[in-house]
N, C-alpha and C positions, 0 to 999 in steps of 0.2 A: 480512538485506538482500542481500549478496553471492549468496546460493544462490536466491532468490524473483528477482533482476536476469539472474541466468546462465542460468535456466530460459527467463526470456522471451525469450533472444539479444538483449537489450538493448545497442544501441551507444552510445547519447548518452543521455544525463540528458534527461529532459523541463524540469528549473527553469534558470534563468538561472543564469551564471556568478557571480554574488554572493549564489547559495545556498550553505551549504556549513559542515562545524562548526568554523571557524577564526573570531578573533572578527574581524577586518578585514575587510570587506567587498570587498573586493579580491584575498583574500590566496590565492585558487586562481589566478585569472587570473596573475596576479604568478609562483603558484609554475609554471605550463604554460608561460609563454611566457619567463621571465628566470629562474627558478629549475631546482632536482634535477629537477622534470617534462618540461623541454624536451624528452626523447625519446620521450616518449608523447604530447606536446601534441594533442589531440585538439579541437575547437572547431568547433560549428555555430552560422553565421547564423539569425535574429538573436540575440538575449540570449546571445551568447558561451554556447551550453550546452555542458558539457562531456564529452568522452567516459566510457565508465565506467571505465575502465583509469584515466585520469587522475584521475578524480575517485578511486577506491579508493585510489592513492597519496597522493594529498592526506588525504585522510583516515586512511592509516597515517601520517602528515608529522605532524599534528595529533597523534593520540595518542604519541607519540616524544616531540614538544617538549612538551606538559603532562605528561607523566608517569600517562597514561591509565590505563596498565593496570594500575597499582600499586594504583587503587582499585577494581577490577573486582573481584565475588564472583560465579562462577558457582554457579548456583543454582534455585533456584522459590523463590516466597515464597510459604509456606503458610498464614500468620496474619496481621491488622495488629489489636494491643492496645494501648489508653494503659497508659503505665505514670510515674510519677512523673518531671516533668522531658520528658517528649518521648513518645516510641512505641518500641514492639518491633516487630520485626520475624519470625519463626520462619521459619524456611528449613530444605532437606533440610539442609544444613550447621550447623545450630543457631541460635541468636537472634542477632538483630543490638539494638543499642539505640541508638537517634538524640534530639539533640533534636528535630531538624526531618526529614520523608519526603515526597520528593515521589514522586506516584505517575504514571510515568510508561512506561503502559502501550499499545502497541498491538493491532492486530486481527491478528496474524498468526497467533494459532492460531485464527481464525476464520473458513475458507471456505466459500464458500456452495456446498452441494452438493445439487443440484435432488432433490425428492420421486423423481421415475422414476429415479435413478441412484444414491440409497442404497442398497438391497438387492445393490448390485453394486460394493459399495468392495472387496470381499478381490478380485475380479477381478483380477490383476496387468494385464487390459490396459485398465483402466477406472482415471484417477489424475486427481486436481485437479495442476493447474500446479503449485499451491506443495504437493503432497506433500513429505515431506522426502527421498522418493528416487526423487523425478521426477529423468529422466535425457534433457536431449532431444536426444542424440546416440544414443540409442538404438532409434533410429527408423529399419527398415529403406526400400530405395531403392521397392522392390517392394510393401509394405503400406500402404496407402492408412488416411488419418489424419483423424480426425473431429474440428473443434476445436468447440465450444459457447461461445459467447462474442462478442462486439462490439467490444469495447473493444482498449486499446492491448494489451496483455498478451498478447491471443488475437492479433493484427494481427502482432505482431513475433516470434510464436512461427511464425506460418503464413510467414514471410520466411522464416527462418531456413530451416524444412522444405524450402519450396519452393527457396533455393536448393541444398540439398543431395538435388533431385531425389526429393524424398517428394511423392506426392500428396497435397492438403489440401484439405480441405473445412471451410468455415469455416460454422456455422448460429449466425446471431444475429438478432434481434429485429427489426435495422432496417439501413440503410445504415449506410455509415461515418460518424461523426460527426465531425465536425473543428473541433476546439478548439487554440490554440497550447499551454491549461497544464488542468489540471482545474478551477480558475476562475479568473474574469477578475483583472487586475493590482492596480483597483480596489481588492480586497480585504487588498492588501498596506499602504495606506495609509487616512487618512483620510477620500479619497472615499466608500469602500465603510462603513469601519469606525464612520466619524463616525457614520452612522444608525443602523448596525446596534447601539452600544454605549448609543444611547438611548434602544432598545425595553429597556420592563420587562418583559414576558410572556416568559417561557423558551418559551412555544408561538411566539409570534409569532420569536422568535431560530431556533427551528427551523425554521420554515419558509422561511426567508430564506436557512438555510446549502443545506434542503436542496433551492429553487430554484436556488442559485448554483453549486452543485457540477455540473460538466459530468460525472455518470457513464456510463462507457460509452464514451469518445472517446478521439481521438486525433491528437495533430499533424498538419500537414500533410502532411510529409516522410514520415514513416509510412503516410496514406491515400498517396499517390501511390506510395510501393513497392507496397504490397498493390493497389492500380490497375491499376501494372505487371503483378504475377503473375497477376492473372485475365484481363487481355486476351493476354497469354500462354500462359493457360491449367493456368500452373502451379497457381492456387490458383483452387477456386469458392465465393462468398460465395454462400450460400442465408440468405433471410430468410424466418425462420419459425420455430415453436415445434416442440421436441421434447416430445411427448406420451406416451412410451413406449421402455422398451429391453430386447431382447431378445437373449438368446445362446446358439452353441450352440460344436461344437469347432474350427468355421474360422473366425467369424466374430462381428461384435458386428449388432446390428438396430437402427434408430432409425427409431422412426413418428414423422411431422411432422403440421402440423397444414393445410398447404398445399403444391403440390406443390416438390419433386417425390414427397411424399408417402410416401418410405422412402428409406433410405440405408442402405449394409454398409459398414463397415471392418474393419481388423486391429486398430488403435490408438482408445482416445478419451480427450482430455482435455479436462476441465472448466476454460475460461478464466472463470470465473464471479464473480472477486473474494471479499472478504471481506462476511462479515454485519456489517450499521453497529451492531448490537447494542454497549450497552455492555461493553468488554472487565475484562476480571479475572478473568472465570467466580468457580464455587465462593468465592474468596479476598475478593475485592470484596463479592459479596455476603452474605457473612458481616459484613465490616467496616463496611458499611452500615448492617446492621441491629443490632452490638454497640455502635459509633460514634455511631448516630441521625445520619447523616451526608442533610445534605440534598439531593434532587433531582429533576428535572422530572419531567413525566409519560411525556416520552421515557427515563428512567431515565437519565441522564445528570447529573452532576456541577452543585450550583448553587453557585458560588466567587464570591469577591470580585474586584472590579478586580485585585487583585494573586495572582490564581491561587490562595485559601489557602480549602479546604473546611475545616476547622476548624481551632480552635488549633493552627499548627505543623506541618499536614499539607497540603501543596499535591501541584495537579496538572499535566499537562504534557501533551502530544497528542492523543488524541481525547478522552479526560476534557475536555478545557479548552476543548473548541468553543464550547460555548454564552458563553463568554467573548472567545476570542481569533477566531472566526467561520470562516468557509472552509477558511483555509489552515492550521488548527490543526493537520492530523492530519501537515503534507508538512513538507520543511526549514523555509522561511520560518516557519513556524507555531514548529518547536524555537527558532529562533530567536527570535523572540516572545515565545516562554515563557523564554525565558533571561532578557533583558533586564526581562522583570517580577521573575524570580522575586533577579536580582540586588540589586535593591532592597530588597529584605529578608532577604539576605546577611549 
């Protein structure tokens, strides 16, 4: 999370200040403005969102006072087996055995990397955002930078550039879209959730989460920086498709599909986010099919009210959408999944 936030020059959290892993709802606000965070106190109007500097302390505060890291196994997990009494677990580090496993996996080794710009991943000057060693201070003043992307991600990464005097070129699909969160608030409560948890059909759930998900947007404060730099001139937002990319020993080539019809740079990074595909790879879908673990036609997770795919094995972030709806995959949503999965603690 820290190295995918720092890539995009991210200043402020997009969720409200009573997101957050501490179990009070309160308890960042409290710790920025009366607590050890006062000197980083960071906070944007409205929903008190807070900075990232702030919020990364709060959340070293958090794992300190629960004694986080004592349970932490770095690892992969190569296998999920029943085995008598609960599940195993097989890791590069050897087996784990549980009675209960929640599987609580994200999309982060999951970027979407367009058809024309496979064949040209060892390119060092060709890297998705969330490479593991995307660097974007390493971006000279003088070689002009092609970002591919719309959304918040590609928006705060062309800030960032642009103010440290790199030309950027931004190519995305559409204008800027401007949403305050990636879906409405609604979906944090009953409003949204009441209906959403009375559809039977896991198709009909899915089309629901994937109308309400704002992809591709970004706060307001954000479109008006990026505003800023193109009427500045620091940054130009082209709307249009990349059809093609070419290279040779100065330069990288991008055909579009409307004008201005090609573009050169030095640098290009893919702002492209992750595939919605369900995450696990390999692992999951082994467990699936040794498990007979049920799910929709989206390949996604079919769980009980209380997050539990079979006996003992529950889920937690985008596995548990089709359950906990919108906000599954962002804080609110961990939270969500806590608060269920406590109940059967």
């Amino acid at each position: 999370f820290w190295r995918v936030t720092a890539a995009t020059g991210m200043r402020y959290l997009r969720s409200p200040g009573v997101h957050h892993l501490d179990l009070s709802p309160h308890s960042l606000i409290q710790y920025g403005k009366r607590g050890p965070g006062r000197s980083l106190a960071r906070f944007v109007h409205p929903y008190e969102r807070p900075g990232l500097a702030l919020f990364r302390a709060h959340c070293e505060h958090v794992v300190r006072a629960f004694g986080l890291d004592a349970l932490r196994v770095t690892g992969r997990a190569l296998a999920l087996t029943r085995r008598e009494g609960g599940y195993r677990v097989e890791t590069e580090r050897g087996a784990l055995d549980a009675r209960r496993v929640v599987l609580a996996i994200g999309l982060g080794e999951q970027p979407v990397v367009p058809a024309w710009a496979e064949p040209f991943r060892r390119d060092a000057r060709v890297q998705h955002l969330f490479d593991a060693n995307f660097n974007r201070d390493s971006f000279a003043r003088d070689a002009p930078v092609v970002i591919v992307g719309g959304g918040i991600s590609a928006a705060q990464l062309a800030c960032h550039l642009a103010r440290e005097d790199v030309p950027v070129m931004v190519v995305a699909r559409h204008a800027p879209r401007v949403h305050r969160f990636d879906s409405d608030p609604q979906w944090l409560g009953p409003k949204g959730l009441g209906g959403f948890s009375r559809l039977r059909d896991p198709d009909a759930r899915r089309a629901v989460i994937r109308e309400a998900r704002h992809r591709g947007s970004m706060p307001p404060e954000v479109a008006s920086q990026v505003n800023a730099h193109v009427h500045a001139r620091r940054v130009r937002w082209i709307e249009a498709d990349v059809t093609a990319l070419t290279t040779d020993a100065h330069a990288l080539h991008l055909t579009l599909d409307r004008a201005p019809s090609s573009l050169s740079a030095a640098r290009l990074v893919l702002a492209t986010g992750f595939d919605p595909r369900r995450p696990g790879g390999a692992m999951l879908d082994d467990a699936v099919e040794r498990l007979g673990l049920r799910c929709a036609a989206c390949g996604y997770p079919l769980v009980s009210p209380g997050l539990e795919w079979a006996p003992g094995l529950f889920v937690s972030g985008p596995l548990a959408e089709l359950e906990l709806g919108p906000v599954a995959r962002n804080i609110a949503g961990a939270r969500a999944a806590g608060q269920k999965l406590r109940a059967v603690a």
